[in-house]
N, C-alpha and C positions, 0 to 999 in steps of 0.2 A: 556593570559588566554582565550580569545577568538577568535582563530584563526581559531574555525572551522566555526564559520559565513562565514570566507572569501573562502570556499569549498563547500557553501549552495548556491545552486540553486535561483532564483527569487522564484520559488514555494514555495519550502525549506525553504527560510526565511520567507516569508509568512504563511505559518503554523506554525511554529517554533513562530513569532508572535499573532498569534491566540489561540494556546498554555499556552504562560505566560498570555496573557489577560486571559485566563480563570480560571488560576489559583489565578491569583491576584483578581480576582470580587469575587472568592469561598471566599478568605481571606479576602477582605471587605467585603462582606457582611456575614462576621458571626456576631452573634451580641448573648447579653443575656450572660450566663455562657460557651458560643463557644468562647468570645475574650479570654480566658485563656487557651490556650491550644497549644502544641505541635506542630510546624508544619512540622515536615519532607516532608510531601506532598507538600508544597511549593516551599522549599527549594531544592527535586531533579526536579524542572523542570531544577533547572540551570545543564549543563555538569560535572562541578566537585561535586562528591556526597558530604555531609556532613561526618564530622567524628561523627560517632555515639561515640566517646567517651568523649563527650561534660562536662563540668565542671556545677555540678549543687550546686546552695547554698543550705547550711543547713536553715533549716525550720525556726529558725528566721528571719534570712536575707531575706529568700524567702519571706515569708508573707510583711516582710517590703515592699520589689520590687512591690508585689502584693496592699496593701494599696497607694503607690505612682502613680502607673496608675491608681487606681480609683481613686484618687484624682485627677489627671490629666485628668480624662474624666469630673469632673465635673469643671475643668479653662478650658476644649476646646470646651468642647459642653453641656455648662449648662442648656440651652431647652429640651437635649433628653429627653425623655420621661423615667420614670424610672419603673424598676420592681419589684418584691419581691417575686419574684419563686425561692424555694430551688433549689440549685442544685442535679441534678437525670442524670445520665448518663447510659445509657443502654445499 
């Protein structure tokens, strides 16, 4: 799966490096109504692209998935600070 590393330059992997670091700091540091969301951006820094034909649950199930991470963010990080801004996407 990853054999073009071993066709990458010293430079090459070093940017290539520089690369997914930026993409994973964009994905940490979302925060607020941005942890719910979509990331295909992420996901093509890797070589093999994603199949856009991804299996999504129906709106119960979702919602449920979606109540279990916030509950999850409040057993991992019960000091964050909390908000109460609707969400507004533009």
């Amino acid at each position: 799966m990853d054999e073009d590393l071993n066709k990458m330059t010293r430079d090459e992997l070093v940017e290539e490096v520089k690369t997914l670091r930026l993409g994973i700091r964009k994905h940490r540091d979302s925060t607020g109504h941005d942890l719910c969301w979509f990331h295909p951006d992420l996901w093509n820094l890797l070589p093999e692209k994603y199949d856009p034909n991804i299996l999504v649950p129906d709106w119960p199930q979702f919602m449920a998935g979606c109540v279990r991470f916030r509950k999850s963010l409040d057993e991992q990080l019960p000091e964050a600070p909390r908000i109460n801004d609707d969400f507004i996407k533009e």
